[in-house]
VOBAVO-81319 format. One record per residue (C-alpha): residue in three letters; x, y, z. Coordinates in steps of 0.5 Angstrom, whole numbers, plus 2048, in hexadecimal, padded with zeros to 3 digits. Last residue first. Layout:
! VOBAVO-81319
ALAXYZ/...
! end
This chain:
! VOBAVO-81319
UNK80D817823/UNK80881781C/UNK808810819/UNK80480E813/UNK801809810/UNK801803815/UNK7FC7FD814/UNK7F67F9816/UNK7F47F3813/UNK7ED7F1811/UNK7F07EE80A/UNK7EE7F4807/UNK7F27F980A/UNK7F07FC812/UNK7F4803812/UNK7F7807818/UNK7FB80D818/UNK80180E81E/UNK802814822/UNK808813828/UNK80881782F/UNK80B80F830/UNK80480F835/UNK80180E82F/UNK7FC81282A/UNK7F980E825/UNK7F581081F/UNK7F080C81B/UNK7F080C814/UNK7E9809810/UNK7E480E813/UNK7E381280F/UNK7E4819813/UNK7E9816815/UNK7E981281D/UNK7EC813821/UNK7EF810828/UNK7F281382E/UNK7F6810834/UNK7FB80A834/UNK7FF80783A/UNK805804836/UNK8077FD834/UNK8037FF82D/UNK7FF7F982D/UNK7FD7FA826/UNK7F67F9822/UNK7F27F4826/UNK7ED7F1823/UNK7E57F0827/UNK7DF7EF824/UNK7D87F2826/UNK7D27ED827/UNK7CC7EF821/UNK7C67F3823/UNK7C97F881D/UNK7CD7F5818/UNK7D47F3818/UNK7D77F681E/UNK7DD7F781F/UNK7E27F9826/UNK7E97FA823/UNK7ED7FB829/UNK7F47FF82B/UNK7F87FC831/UNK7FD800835/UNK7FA7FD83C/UNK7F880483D/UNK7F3804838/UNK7F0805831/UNK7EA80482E/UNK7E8804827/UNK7DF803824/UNK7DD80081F/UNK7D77FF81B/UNK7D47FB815/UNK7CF7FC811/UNK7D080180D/UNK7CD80880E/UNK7D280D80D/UNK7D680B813/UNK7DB80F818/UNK7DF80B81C/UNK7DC80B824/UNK7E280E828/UNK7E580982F/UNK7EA80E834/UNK7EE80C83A/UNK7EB80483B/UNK7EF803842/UNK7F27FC843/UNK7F27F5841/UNK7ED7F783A/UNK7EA7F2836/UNK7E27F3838/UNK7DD7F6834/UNK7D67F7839/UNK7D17F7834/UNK7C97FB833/UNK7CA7FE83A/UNK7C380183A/UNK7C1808839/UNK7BB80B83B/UNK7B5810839/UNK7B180B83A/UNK7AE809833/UNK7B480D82F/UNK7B9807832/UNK7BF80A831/UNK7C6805830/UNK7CC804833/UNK7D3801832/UNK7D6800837/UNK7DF800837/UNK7E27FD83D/UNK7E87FC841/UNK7E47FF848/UNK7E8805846/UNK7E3807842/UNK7E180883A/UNK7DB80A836/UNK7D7808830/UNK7D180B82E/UNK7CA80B82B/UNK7C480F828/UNK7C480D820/UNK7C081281C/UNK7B9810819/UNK7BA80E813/UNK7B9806814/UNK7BD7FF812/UNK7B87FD80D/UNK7BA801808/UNK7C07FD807/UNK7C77FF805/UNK7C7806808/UNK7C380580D/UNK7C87FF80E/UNK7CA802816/UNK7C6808818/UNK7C880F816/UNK7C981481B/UNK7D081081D/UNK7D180E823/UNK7D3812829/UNK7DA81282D/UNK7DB812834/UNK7E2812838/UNK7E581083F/UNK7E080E844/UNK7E080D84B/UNK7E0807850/UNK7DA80684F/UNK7DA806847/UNK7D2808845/UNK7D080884C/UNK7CA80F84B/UNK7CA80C844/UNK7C380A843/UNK7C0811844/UNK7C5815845/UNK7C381C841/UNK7C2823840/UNK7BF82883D/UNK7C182F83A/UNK7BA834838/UNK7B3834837/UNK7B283682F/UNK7B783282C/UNK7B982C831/UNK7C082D831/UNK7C3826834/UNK7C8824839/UNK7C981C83A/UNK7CE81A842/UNK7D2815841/UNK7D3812848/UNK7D980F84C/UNK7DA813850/UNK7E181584C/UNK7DD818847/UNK7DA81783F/UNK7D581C83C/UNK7D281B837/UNK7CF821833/UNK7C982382F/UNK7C7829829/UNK7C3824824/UNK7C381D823/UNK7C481E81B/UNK7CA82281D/UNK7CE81D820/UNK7CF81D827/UNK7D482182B/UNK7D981E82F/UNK7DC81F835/UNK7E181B83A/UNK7E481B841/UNK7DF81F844/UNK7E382184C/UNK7DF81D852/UNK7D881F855/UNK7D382084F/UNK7CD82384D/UNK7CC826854/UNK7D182D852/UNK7CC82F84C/UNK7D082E846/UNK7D0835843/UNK7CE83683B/UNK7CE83B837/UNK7D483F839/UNK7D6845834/UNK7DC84482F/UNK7DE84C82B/UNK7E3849825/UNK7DE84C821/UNK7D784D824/UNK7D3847828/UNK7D8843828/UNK7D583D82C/UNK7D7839832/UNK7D6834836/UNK7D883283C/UNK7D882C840/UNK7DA82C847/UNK7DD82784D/UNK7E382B84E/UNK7E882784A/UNK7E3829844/UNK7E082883E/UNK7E082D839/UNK7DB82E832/UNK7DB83282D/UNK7D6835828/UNK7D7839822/UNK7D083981F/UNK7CC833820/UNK7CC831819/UNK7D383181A/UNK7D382B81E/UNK7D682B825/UNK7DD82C827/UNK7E082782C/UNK7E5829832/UNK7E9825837/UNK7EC82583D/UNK7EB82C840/UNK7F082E846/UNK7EC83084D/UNK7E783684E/UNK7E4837846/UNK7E183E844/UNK7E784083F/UNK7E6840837/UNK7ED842833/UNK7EC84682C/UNK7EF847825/UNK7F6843825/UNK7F784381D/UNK7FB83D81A/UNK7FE840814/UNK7FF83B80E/UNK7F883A80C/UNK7F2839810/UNK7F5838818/UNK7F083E81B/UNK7F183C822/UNK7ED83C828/UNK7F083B82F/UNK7ED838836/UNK7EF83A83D/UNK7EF836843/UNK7F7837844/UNK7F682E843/UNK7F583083C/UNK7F0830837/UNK7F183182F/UNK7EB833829/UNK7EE833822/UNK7EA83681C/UNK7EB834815/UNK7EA82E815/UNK7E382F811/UNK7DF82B817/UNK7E482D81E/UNK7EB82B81E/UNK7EC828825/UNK7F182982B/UNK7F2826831/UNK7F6825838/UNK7FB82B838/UNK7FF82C83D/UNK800832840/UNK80183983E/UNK7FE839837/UNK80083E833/UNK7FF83982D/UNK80683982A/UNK806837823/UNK808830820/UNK80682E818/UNK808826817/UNK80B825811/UNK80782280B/UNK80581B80B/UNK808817804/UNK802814802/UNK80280D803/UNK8038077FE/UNK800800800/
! end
C-alpha cells in the first residue's frame, strides 16, 4: 500500500501557561478550541498558513480536561468540562466575543467531568457528560423551554468512574442499504471506565431511559477513551478504545441486535490516551504515552496496519 507523504508537522505557542489537555478543530478545521490546567480556553484561526489567536474563555474553577464543538447548525457553539464538576457552553455571539449559554448546576455531578460529546446534529442540540462519579449526565436544548438535563438510566454507568463518551452515528445502522433499518436518527452511545469496560448504550423512547445494551470486556486495566467511528448508514458498527493497559481494540458490530467482536489493533506497552477518528471513518489516530501519534487503517484482510507516525 503507498501512502502520501504527510506534511511537516505546524507547531505554535499556545500562551497557555499550563499543560495543555486537549485540542480540537471545529466543523471546517478552521478554528482550533485549546484548554488547559490555567483553567482557560483558547480559540484560534489556524485556515491557511497564519495561526491566529482571537479569544480566551474563562469562567472555570479547576483545570479544564477536555472540549467539544457543536455542529454548526447550532452557531458556533463550544463546550467544556471541567475538574471543578462543570459543564459550560459557549456561544459566539458576535465576532470573537463568546458569551456563557450554559452552566451545569452544582447538583449534577459530584466529582470532576472527564469527558463531553456533543450528538449528531440529527438529534438535535445535546450533550453527554462522563465523570468521576460515575454517572453520565445528557444535557438537552429543548426549543421554547430551555436547558434540561439528565440521568435517567445512567446514574451508575461505571461505579468507580467514567473516563469517556462518544454518540453514534445519527443514522441507523443498514439505512443506507435497507429501508427497513429505519429513518429516525439512531440514539446510542458508547462509554468508558476505570472499571475496565466500554458500555454501549441505547435510548428506550417508550421510558424515556437508557439501558446498557452490551457491557465489552477485554481490558485489564482502566479503558482511557472509546470514539464511535463515523458511518454512512452501512450495516456494520465500530467503535475504538484505548487503555492504561496500553491495548488499542477494534469493537464491531455486523448488524444492528447482533453481538460485538473484538480485534486487537497494537498492545503498545505504554498506557494509551486518546482515539480519533477521521472524518470517514477508515483511519484512527493514536496518541500514547510515548507523546507518539500513529494512524491506523483496517485492510481488506481485516488487519489493521500503521500508515504514519507523528512523534
Amino acid at each position: 500500500m503507498t501512502v502520501p507523504a504527510a506534511s511537516a508537522p505546524v507547531t505554535f505557542d499556545s500562551a497557555h501557561t499550563d499543560m495543555v489537555h486537549d485540542a480540537q478543530l471545529d466543523y471546517y478545521g478552521k478554528r482550533l478550541a485549546t484548554c488547559s490546567t490555567d483553567r482557560t480556553i483558547k480559540i484560534f484561526n489556524v485556515a491557511g498558513e497564519s495561526h491566529v489567536h482571537l479569544a480566551d474563555l474563562i469562567g472555570h474553577e479547576g483545570p479544564v480536561w477536555q472540549i467539544c464543538w457543536a455542529h454548526p447548525k447550532f452557531g458556533h457553539v463550544l463546550a467544556s468540562a471541567s475538574f471543578d464538576r462543570s459543564v459550560i457552553i459557549w456561544k459566539e455571539t458576535q465576532e470573537n466575543v463568546w458569551e456563557k449559554i450554559y452552566v451545569s448546576p452544582p447538583a449534577l455531578h459530584e466529582s470532576s467531568i472527564n469527558s463531553i460529546c456533543f450528538a449528531p446534529q440529527e438529534l438535535g442540540l445535546q450533550l453527554a457528560c462522563g465523570s468521576s462519579d460515575g454517572s453520565i449526565s445528557i444535557i438537552q436544548h429543548v426549543p421554547g423551554t430551555g436547558w434540561e438535563a439528565t440521568k435517567k438510566g445512567l446514574e451508575r454507568a461505571h461505579p468507580i468512574g467514567c473516563t469517556s463518551v462518544s454518540w453514534a452515528p445519527g443514522s441507523q445502522p443498514g439505512s443506507l442499504v435497507s429501508p427497513a433499518a429505519g429513518s429516525a436518527p439512531a440514539k446510542r452511545l458508547c462509554s468508558a471506565g476505570c472499571d475496565n469496560t466500554v458500555k454501549v448504550w441505547g435510548f428506550n423512547e417508550a421510558t424515556k431511559e437508557w439501558k446498557v445494551e452490551q457491557v465489552l470486556e477485554g481490558h485489564t486495566d482502566w479503558v482511557r477513551d472509546a470514539a464511535w467511528a463515523p458511518n454512512v448508514g452501512l450495516p456494520m458498527s465500530t467503535i475504538a478504545s484505548c487503555g492504561q493497559d496500553g491495548q488499542v481494540f477494534a469493537w464491531t458490530q455486523d448488524e444492528a441486535g447482533s453481538q460485538w467482536k473484538k480485534q486487537l489493533i497494537m498492545d503498545f506497552k505504554v498506557p494509551v490516551w486518546r482515539v480519533s477518528w477521521s472524518v470517514t471513518g477508515s483511519i484512527l489516530a493514536v496518541s500514547d504515552g510515548n507523546h507518539a501519534v500513529t494512524l491506523w487503517k483496517e485492510q481488506l484482510d481485516g488487519a489493521w496496519v500503521q500508515i504514519q507516525s507523528v512523534s
